[in-house]
N, C-alpha and C positions, 0 to 999 in steps of 0.2 A: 489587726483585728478585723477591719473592714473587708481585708482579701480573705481573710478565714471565711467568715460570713458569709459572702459572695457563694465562696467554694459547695458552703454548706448547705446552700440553699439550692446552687443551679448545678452543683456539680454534678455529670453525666456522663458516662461508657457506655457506649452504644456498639454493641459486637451481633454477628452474623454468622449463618451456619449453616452447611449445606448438608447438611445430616437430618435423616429422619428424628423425628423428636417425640419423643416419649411425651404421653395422654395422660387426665385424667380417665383413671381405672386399670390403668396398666400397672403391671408386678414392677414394684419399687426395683431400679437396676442393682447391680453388686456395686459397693464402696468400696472402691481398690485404690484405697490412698496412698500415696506412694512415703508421704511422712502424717504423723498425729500428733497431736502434744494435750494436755489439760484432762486426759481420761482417769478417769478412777483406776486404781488398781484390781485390775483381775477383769476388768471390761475391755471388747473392741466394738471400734467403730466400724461394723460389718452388719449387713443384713439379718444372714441366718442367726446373729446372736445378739440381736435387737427386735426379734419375732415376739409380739406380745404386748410391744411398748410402740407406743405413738413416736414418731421422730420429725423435730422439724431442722429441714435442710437450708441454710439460710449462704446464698452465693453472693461471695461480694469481692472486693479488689480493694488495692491499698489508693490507686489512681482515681475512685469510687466515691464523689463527695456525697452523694444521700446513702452510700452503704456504711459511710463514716459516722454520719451523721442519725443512724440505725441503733448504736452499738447502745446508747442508753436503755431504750426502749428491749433489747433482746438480752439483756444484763436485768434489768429488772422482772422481764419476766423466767431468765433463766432460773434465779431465785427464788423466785413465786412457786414456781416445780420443782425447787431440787429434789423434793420426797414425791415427786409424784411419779406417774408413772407414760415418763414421755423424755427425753433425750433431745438439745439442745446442738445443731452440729454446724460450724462455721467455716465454708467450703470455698478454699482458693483456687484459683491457679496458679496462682505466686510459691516462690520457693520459701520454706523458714526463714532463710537471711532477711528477706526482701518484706514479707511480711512485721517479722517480728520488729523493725525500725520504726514502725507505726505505733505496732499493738501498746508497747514500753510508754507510748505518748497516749495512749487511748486503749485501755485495755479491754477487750473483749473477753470475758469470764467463761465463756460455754465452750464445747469441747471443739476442736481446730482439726480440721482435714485438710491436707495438701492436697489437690490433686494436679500436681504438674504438667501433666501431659493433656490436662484439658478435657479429660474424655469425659467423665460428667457430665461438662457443660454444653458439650457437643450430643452428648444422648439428647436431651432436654430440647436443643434448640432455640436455646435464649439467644434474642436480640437485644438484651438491654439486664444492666444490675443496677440498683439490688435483684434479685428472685427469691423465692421464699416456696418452698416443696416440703407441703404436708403427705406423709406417710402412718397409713393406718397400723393400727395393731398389727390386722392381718399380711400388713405386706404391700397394701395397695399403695397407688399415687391418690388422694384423698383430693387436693388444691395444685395448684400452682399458682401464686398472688406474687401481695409486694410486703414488705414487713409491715408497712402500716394499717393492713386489714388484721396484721395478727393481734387477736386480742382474747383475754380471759375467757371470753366466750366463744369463741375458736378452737382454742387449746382443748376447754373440755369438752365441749362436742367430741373432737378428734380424738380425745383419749376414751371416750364411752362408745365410740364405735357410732355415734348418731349422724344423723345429714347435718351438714356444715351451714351455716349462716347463709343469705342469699348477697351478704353484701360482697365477697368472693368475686367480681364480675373483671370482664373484662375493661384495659384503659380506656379514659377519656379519649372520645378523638378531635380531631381538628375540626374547629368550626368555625367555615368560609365566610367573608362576609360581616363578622361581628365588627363593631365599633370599636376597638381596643381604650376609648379614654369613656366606655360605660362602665360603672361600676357593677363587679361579680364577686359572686363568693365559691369557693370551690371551682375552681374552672382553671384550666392551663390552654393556651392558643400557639402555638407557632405555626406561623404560614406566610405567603410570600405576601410584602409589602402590600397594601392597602392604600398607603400615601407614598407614591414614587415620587415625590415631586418635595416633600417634607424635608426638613432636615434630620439628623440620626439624632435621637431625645433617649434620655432615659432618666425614670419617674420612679420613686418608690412614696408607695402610700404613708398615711401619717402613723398608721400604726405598724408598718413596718411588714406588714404579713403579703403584700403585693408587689412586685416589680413588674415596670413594663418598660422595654425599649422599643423604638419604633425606628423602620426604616435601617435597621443596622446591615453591614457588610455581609458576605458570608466569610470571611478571616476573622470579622470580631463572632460570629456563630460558634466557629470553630473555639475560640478562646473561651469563651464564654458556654456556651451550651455543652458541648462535647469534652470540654477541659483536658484538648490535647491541645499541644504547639503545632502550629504550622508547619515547621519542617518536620513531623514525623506524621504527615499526611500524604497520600500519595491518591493523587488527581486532584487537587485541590483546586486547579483550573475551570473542571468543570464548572465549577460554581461561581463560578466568577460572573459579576452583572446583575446575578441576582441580588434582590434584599429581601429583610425579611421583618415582621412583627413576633415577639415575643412578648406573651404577658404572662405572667406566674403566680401562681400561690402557691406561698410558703410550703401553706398545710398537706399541697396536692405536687410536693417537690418528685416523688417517686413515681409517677405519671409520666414526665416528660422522657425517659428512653423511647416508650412506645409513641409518643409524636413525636418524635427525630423521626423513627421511623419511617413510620409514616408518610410525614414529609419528602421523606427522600422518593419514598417509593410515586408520591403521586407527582413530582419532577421528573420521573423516569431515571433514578439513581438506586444501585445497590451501596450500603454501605459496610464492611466488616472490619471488625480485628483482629488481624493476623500477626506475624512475623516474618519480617522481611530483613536480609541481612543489609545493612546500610553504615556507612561510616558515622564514626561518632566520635565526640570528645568524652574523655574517660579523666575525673579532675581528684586529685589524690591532696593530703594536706600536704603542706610545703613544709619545709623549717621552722621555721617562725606561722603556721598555720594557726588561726584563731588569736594569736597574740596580739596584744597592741603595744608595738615597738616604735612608735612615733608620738609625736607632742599633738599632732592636727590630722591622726589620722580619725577616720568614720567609720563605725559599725557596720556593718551589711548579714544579713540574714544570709543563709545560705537559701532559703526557699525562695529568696528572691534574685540572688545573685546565677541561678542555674536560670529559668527562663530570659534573666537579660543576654547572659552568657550566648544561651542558644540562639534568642533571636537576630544577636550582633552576626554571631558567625556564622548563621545559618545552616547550624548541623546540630543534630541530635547530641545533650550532653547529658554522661552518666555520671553521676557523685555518688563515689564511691570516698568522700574525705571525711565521715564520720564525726562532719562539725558541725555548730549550729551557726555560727557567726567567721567571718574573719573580718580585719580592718584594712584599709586603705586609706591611702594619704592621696593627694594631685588631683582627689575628684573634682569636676566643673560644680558650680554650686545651682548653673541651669542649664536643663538641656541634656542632650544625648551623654555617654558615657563612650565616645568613640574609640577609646585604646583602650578598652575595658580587658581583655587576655593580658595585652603587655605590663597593663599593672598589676596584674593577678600575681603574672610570673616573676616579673624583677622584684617584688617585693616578697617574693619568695611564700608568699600564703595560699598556694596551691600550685601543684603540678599540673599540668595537660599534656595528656597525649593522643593521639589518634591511634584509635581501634577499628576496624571492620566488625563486627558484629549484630546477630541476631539482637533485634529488638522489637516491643510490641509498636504495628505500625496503625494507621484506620486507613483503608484503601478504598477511595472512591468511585465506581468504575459507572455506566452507562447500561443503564439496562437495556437488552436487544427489544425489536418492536414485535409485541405480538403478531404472529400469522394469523391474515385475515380468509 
């Protein structure tokens, strides 16, 4: 529950894009979903045949923890308008497979666009999900926000064709200098280190709505802020030496894509997400997979047993074993898990094998120096 928690509060995808990016007031692009799912019958999810209706385009990922962590809030308001007259659309770039193992766990009720090939998101020029793309009656780009602005008072503006709320604005930014153990409300800070000299601390307030860490690594950044592993990073060197201070509110979780940003940029780092073909462990269930065939064997999660997995062997692992748990026997009762594969596999509760394959990576490169 704790690592749920965590996920749900700081989890972050921070992607990048070298494509011009569609404005507020520009003609809403075409929706060329390559798959849809949850549409009424006798509707598509297409521009020319949503001319007239307000549409909000809500971009999110399954890797996504505040886009996860969204789906209440665009579930209740989906409901709020089934009879109105505005259209609900949940835009991946995940395939159905890959999606739909989440959705089963967390259901998102409004209507689901694939868009595989990413071209959406790449019109747009998002650096960060969630996103949220209001479309007017007419056609227009009305907003580009975050779901959290989306509110009642949003919605009908957008659907009466009115000027939109002025709260719509751009993120918070980083602000140099602040004391991180002064008490704030509504504010998000990451920036480098403040106390080089401190040890790595982390705080969470008594009511739960603040976390701060001070002085952390950039690999715990990575784990923590960006909620990808280490081995599916590439330049992670870069960053190496630095520290950094993080302090969070809850309430202001979907803020912090745009200070990664940020951040990176005023260290002089580009960061994106791409695909890069890289080897990886592909984990299938075994024979006895999920069973408990021993007197002293232990339960392990599979959400937990994949990033030990990867971080032990230091390669990107795909679980493709459609399990939630399996058990093992021989584990240390402290301490590392160092034969953690060999007892996956002699105990026959999951296969491994090594694949080459396209995966999504975050690639960290060095931004060139302005010419002066």
């Amino acid at each position: 529950m704790k690592y749920f928690l965590l996920s749900l509060w700081i989890g972050l995808a921070t992607i990048s894009s070298c494509f011009a990016q569609l404005q507020v007031g520009d003609d809403a692009p075409a929706l060329n979903f390559e798959h849809t799912a949850q549409i009424p019958d006798g509707q598509k999810a297409e521009i020319a045949s949503l001319k007239g209706k307000a549409v909000v385009l809500e971009f999110w990922a399954t890797w996504c923890g505040p886009c996860i962590a969204s789906f209440p809030h665009l579930n209740h308001l989906n409901k709020k308008y089934q009879d109105k007259n505005v259209v609900f659309i949940s835009v991946t770039h995940e395939t159905p497979e890959v999606a739909h193992n989440v959705l089963k766990k967390k259901p998102l009720h409004t209507w689901l666009g694939f868009d595989t090939d990413d071209a959406l998101r790449k019109a747009f020029g998002f650096k960060s999900l969630p996103q949220t793309v209001l479309i007017s009656p007419e056609g227009k780009i009305a907003a580009i926000t975050r779901p959290s602005e989306l509110t009642p008072a949003v919605i009908d503006a957008l659907i009466a064709g009115k000027a939109l709320p002025e709260v719509l604005t751009e993120a918070i930014k980083i602000t140099p200098g602040t004391d991180p153990t002064t008490k704030r409300t509504g504010l998000n800070i990451l920036r480098e280190t403040a106390y080089p000299q401190a040890k790595m601390s982390f705080n969470r307030s008594r009511d739960g709505t603040q976390l701060t860490l001070i002085n952390i690594n950039a690999e715990m950044l990575y784990r923590i802020l960006l909620q990808i592993q280490r081995t599916r990073i590439i330049g992670r060197e870069l960053l190496e030496g630095h520290k950094f201070d993080l302090i969070i509110n809850v309430k202001e979780q979907d803020e912090l894509p745009q200070l990664a940003d940020d951040l990176m940029t005023q260290l002089g780092f580009s960061i994106e997400l791409t695909k890069r073909p890289l080897k990886t462990l592909v984990v299938k269930a075994g024979g006895k997979g999920g069973q408990n065939t021993t007197k002293n064997a232990r339960r392990m999660e599979m959400k937990r047993i994949v990033p030990l997995l990867e971080n032990y062997e230091n390669t990107p692992v795909i679980d493709q074993s459609k399990l939630t748990d399996i058990y093992l026997s021989g584990l240390p009762k402290k301490g590392y898990i160092t034969n953690l594969r060999k007892l996956i596999v002699d105990q026959d509760q999951l296969n491994i094998s090594e694949k080459t394959q396209e995966i999504d990576v975050l690639v960290i490169e060095k931004l060139p120096k302005p010419h002066k």
